[in-house]
Structures are given as structure tokens and as C-alpha cells.
KEBAVEX-946038 format. One line per field, with one value per atom (N, C-alpha, C): residue number from 1; x, z, y; atom name; residue in three letters. Coordinates in pm, whole numbers. Layout:
! residues N
num <- c(NUM;...)
u <- c(X;...)
w <- c(Z;...)
v <- c(Y;...)
atomo <- c(CA;...)
residuo <- c(Ala;...)
END
This chain:
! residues 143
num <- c(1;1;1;2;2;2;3;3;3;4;4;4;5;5;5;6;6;6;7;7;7;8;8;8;9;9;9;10;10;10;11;11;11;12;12;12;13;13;13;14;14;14;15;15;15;16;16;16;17;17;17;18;18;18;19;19;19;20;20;20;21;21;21;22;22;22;23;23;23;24;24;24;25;25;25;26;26;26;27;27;27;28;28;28;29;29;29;30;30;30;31;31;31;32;32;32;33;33;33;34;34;34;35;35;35;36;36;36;37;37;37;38;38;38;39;39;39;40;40;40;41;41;41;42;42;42;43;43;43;44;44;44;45;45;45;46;46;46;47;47;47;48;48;48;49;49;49;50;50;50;51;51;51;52;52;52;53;53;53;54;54;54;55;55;55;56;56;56;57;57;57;58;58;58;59;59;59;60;60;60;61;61;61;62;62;62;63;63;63;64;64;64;65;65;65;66;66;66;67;67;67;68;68;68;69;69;69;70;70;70;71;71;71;72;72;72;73;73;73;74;74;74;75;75;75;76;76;76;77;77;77;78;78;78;79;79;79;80;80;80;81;81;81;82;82;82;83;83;83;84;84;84;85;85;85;86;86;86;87;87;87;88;88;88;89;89;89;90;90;90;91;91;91;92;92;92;93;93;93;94;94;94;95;95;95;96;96;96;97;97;97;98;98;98;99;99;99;100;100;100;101;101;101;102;102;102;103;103;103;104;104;104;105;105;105;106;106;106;107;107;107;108;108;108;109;109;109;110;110;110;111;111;111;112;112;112;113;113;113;114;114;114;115;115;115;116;116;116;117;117;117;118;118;118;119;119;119;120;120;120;121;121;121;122;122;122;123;123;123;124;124;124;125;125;125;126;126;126;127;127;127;128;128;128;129;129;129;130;130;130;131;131;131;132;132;132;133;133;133;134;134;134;135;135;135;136;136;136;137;137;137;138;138;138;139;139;139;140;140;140;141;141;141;142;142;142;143;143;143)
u <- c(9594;9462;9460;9569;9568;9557;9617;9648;9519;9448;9303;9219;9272;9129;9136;9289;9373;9291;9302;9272;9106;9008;8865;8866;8911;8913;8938;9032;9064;9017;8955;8812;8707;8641;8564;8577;8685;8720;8709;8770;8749;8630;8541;8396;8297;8368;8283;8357;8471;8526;8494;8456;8384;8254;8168;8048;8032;8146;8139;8195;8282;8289;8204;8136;7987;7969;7975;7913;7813;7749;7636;7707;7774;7890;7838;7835;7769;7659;7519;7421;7390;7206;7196;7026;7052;6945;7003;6974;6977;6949;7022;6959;6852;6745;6669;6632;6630;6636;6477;6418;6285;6339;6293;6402;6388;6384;6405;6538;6507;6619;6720;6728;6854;6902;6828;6903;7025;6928;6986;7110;7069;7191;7313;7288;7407;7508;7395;7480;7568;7528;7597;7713;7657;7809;7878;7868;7885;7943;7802;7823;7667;7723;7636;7500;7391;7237;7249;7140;7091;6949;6857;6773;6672;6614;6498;6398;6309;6208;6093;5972;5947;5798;5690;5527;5540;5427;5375;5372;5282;5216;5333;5419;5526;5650;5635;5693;5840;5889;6040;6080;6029;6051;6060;5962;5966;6095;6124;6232;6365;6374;6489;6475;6367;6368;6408;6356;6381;6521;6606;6740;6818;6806;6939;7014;6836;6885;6884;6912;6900;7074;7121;7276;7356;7439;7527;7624;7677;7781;7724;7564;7536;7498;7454;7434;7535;7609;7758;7802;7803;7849;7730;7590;7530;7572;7535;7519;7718;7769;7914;7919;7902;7897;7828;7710;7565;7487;7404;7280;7151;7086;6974;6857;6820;6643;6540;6453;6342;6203;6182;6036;5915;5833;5671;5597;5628;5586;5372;5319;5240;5194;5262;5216;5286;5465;5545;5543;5390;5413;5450;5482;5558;5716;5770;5888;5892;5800;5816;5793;5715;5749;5872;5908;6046;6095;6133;6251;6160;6047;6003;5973;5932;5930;5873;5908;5785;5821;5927;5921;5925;5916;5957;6000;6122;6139;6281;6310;6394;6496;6604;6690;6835;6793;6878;7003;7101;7284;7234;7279;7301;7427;7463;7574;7497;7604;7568;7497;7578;7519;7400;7341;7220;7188;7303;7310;7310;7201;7246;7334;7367;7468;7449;7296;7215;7126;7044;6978;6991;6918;6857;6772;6680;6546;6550;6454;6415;6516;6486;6460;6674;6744;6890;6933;7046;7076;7201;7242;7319;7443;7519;7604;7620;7540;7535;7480;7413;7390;7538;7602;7784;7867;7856;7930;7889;7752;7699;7758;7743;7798;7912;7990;8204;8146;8124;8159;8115;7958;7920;8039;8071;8165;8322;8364;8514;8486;8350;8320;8370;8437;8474;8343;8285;8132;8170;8244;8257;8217;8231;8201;8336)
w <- c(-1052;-1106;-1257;-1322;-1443;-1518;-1450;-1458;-1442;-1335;-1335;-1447;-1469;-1626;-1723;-1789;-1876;-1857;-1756;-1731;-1770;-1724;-1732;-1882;-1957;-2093;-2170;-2162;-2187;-2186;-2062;-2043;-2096;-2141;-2255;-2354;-2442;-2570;-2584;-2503;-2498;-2529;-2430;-2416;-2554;-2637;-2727;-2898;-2827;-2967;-2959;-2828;-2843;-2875;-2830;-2897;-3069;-3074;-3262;-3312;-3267;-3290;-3279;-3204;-3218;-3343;-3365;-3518;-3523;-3633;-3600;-3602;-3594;-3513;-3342;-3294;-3124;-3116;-3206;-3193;-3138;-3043;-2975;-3065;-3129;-3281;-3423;-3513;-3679;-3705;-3765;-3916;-4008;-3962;-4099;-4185;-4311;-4425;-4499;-4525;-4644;-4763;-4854;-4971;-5039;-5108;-5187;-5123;-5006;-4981;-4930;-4851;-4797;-4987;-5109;-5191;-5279;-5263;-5298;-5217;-5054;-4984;-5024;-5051;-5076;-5163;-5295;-5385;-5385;-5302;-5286;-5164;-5064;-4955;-5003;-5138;-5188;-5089;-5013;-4905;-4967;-4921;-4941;-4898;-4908;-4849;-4813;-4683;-4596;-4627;-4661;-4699;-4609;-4478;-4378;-4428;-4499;-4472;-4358;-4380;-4222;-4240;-4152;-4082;-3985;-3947;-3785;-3715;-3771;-3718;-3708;-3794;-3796;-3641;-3605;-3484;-3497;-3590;-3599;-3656;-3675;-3755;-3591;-3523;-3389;-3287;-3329;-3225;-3317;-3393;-3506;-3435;-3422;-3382;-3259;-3188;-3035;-2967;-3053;-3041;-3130;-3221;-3320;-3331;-3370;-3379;-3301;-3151;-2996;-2977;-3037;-2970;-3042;-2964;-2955;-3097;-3075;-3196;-3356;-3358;-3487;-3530;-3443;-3440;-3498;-3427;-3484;-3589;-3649;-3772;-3893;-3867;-3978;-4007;-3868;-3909;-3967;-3949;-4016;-4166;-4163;-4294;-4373;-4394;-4491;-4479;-4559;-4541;-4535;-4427;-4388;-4412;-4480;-4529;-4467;-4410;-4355;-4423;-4494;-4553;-4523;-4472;-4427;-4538;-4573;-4690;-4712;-4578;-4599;-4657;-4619;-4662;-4790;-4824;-4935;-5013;-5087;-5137;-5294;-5364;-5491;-5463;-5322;-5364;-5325;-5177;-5176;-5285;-5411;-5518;-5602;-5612;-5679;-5630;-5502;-5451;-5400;-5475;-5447;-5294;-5225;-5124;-5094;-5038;-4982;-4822;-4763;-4612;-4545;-4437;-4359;-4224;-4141;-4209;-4338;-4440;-4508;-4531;-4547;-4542;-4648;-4722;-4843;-4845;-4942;-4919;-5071;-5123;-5205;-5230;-5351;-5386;-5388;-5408;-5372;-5517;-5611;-5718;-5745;-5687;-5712;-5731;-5745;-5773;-5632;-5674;-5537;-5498;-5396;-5375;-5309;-5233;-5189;-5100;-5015;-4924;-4819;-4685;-4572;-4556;-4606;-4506;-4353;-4280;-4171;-4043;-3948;-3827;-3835;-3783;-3810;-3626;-3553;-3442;-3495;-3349;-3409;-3389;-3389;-3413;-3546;-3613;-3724;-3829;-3779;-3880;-3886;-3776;-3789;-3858;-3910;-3949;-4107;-4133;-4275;-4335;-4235;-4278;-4331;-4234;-4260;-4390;-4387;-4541;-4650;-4617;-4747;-4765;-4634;-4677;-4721;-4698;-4761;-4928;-4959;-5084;-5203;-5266;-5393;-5448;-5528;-5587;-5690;-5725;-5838;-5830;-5650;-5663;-5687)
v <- c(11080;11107;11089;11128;11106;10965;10867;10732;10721;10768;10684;10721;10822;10869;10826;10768;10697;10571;10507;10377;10383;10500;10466;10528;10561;10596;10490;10396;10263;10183;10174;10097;10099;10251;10279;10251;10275;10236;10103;10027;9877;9788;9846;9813;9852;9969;10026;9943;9866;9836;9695;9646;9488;9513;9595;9640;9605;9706;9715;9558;9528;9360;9283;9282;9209;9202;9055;9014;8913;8837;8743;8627;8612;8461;8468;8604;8524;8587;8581;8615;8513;8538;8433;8397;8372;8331;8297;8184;8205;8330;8437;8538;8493;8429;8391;8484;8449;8569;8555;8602;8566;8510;8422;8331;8445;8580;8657;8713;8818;8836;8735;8642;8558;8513;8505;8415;8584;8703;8837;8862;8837;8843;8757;8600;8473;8560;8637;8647;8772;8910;8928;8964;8875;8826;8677;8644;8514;8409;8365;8297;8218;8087;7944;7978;7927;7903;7789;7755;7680;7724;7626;7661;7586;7608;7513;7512;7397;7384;7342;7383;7298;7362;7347;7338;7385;7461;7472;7351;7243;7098;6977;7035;6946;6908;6798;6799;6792;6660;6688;6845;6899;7065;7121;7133;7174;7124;7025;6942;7016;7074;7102;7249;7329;7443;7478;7392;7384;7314;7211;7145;7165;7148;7212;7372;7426;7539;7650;7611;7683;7665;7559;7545;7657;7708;7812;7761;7672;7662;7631;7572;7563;7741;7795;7971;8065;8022;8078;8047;7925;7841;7872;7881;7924;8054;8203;8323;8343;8280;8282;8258;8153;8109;8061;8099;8074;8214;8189;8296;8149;8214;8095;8126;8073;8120;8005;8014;7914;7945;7810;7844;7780;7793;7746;7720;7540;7515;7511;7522;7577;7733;7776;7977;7967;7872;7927;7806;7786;7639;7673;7788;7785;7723;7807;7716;7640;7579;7391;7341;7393;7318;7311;7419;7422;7305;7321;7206;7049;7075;6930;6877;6944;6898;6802;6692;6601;6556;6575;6516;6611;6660;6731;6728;6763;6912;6845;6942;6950;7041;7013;7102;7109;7251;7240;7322;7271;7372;7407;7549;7559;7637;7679;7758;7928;7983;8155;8173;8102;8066;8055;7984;7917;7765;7693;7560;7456;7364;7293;7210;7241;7147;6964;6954;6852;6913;6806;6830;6741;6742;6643;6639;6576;6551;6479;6539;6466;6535;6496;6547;6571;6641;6630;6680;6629;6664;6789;6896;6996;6899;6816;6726;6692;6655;6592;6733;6809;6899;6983;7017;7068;6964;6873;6792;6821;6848;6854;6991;7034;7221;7264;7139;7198;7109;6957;6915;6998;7062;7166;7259;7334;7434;7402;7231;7243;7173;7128;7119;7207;7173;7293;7296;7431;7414;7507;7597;7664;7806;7839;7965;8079)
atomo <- c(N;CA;C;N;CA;C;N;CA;C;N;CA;C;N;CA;C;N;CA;C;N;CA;C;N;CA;C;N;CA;C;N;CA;C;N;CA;C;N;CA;C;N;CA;C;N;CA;C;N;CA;C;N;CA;C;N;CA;C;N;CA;C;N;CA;C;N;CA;C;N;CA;C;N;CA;C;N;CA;C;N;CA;C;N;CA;C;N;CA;C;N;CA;C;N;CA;C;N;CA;C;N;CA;C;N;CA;C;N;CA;C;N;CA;C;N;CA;C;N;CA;C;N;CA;C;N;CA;C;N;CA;C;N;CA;C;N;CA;C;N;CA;C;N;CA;C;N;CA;C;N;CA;C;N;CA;C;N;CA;C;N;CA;C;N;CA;C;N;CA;C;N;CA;C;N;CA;C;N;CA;C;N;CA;C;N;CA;C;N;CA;C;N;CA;C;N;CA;C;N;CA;C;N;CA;C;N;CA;C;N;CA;C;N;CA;C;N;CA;C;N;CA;C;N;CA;C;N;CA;C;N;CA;C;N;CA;C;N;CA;C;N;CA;C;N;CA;C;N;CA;C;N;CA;C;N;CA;C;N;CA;C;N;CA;C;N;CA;C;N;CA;C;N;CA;C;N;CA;C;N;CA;C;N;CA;C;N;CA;C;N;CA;C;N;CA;C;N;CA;C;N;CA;C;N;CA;C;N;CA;C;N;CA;C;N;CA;C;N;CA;C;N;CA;C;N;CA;C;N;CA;C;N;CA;C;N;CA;C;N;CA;C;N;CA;C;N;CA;C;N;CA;C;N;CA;C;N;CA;C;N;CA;C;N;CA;C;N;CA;C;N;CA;C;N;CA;C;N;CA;C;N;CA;C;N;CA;C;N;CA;C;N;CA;C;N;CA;C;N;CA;C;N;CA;C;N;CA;C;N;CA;C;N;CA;C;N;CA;C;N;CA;C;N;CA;C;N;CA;C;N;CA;C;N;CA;C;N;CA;C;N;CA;C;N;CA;C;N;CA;C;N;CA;C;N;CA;C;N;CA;C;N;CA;C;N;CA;C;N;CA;C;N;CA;C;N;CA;C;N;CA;C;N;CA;C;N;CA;C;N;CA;C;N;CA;C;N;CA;C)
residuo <- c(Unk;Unk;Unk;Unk;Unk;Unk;Unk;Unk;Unk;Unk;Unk;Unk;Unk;Unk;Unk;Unk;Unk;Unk;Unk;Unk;Unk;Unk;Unk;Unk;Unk;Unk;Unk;Unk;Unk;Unk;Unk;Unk;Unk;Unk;Unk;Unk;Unk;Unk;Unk;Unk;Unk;Unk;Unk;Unk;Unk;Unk;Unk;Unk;Unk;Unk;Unk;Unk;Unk;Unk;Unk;Unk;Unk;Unk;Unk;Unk;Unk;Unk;Unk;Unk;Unk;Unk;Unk;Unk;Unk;Unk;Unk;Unk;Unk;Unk;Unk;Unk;Unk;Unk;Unk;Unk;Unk;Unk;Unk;Unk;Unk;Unk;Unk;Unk;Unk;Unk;Unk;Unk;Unk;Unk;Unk;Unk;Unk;Unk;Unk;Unk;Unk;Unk;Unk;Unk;Unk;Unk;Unk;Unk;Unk;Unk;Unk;Unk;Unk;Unk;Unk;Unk;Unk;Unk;Unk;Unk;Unk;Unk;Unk;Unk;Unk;Unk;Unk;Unk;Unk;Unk;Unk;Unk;Unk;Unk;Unk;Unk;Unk;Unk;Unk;Unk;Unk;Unk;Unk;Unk;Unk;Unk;Unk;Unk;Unk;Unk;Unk;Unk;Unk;Unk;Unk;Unk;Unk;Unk;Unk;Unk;Unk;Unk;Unk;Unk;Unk;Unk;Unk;Unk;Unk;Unk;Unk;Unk;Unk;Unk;Unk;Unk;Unk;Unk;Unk;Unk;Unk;Unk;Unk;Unk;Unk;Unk;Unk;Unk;Unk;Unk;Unk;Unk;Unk;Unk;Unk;Unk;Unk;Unk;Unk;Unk;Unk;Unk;Unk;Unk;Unk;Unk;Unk;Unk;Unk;Unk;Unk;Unk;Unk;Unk;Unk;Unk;Unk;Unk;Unk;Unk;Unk;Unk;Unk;Unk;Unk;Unk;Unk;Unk;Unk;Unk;Unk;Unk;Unk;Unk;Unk;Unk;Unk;Unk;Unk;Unk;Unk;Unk;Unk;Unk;Unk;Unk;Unk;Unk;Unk;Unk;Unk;Unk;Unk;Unk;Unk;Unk;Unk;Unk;Unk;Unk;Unk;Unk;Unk;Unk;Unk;Unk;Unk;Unk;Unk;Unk;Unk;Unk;Unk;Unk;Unk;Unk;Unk;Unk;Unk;Unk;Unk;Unk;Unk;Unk;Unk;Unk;Unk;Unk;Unk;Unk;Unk;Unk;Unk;Unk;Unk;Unk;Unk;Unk;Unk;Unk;Unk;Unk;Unk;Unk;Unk;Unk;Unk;Unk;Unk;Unk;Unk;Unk;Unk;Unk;Unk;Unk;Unk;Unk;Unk;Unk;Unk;Unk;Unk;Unk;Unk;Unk;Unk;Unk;Unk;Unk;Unk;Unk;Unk;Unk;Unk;Unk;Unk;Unk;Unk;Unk;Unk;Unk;Unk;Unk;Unk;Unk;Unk;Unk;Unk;Unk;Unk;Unk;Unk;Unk;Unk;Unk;Unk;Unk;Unk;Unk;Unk;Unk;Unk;Unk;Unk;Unk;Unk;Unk;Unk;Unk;Unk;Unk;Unk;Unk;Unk;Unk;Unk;Unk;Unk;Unk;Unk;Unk;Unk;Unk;Unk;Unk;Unk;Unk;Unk;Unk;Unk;Unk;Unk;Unk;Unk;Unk;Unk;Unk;Unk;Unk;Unk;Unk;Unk;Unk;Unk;Unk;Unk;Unk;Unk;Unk;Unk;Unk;Unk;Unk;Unk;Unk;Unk;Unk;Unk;Unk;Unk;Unk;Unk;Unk;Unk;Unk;Unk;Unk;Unk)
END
């Protein structure tokens, strides 16, 4: 009897310490941040920005929402290592100006810093957007 309570106690602990492991590496969504806080957050988890631009009306923005950023491993790879901010350059057109926007959707790396590091415009597959990510992140940038 004892063995068995050992064992369902074990089992508890187990279950409650994968709980607490739960991190946003297997969330099943981006963290999108508002650009005040996600750029407050970069700086201080000094972790890179991903910065989405994009429209309601906009279809490749929709096909980015609906295919890129639904796959499990670009999910994991942003909420890991970026802070992701998405901005609706209709409602947030001070900073589509900042960054100049003109295509959409667009999509910017910056440093925790603040400095950019580049962008993508236009429609990106999660293939090719994981490929953009490791190069942003084995980039030296001066943080």
C-alpha cells in the first residue's frame, strides 16, 4: 500500500512540475505584445523584436496569419526567442510611419536595442520565415 501512494505522489509531483515547465516555447499561439510594451519587454528580457506588420483587408497578411503563423515550430521559435509585436497599420499609422511602411504585410528584426537589424516585405512561408529567424538570431548585433 505504501508503494502505491509513493507511486500516486510521484505521479503528482510529476504532472505539477510539467505544469510549471510549461513555457511559451509550446504555446499554441504567437505572444503578441502591443509595440510599447513588446519593445519595454525586448529590453528588458534582452531578446530581439519581430515586428508584423499587416491590415484587416490585406490577404497575403491573412495567408501569413492563417499559414505561417499557425505552425507549431515557427510558435515555438518566436515565443523563444523574440518578443513579437504586430501592428495594424491602419489603427497604428504613427509607427507605420516610423518604419516607412509601404507593402504589406511587412515584417521587421530588430535589436533589443532598438536598432534594426532589416526587414521582409511580402507574403513569407513558415519555412523561409525559420530560416530568417536562426540567421537574425546567429547575427552578431551588439547586444
Amino acid at each position: 500500500m505504501k508503494l502505491t501512494k509513493l507511486g500516486l505522489v510521484t505521479l503528482v509531483a510529476a504532472a505539477l512540475m510539467l505544469g510549471f515547465l510549461h513555457s511559451a516555447a509550446f504555446s499554441k499561439e504567437i505572444e503578441w505584445q502591443s509595440f510599447a510594451n513588446g519593445i519595454a519587454r525586448s529590453k528588458s528580457e534582452n531578446k530581439k523584436l519581430f515586428v508584423h506588420f499587416y491590415a484587416d483587408w490585406c490577404g497575403a497578411c491573412k495567408l501569413m496569419e492563417n499559414n505561417t503563423f499557425q505552425d507549431p515550430d515557427i510558435i515555438g521559435y518566436l515565443n523563444e526567442n523574440f518578443v513579437s509585436i504586430k501592428v495594424n497599420t491602419d489603427r497604428q499609422q504613427q509607427i507605420s510611419a516610423m518604419f516607412r511602411i509601404q507593402y504589406l504585410p511587412d515584417n521587421w528584426f530588430i535589436t533589443a536595442k532598438g536598432s534594426p537589424i532589416g526587414h521582409q516585405p511580402g507574403y513569407i512561408t513558415s519555412a523561409q520565415l525559420k530560416m530568417i529567424l536562426q540567421a537574425v538570431m546567429e547575427q552578431e548585433t551588439g547586444q
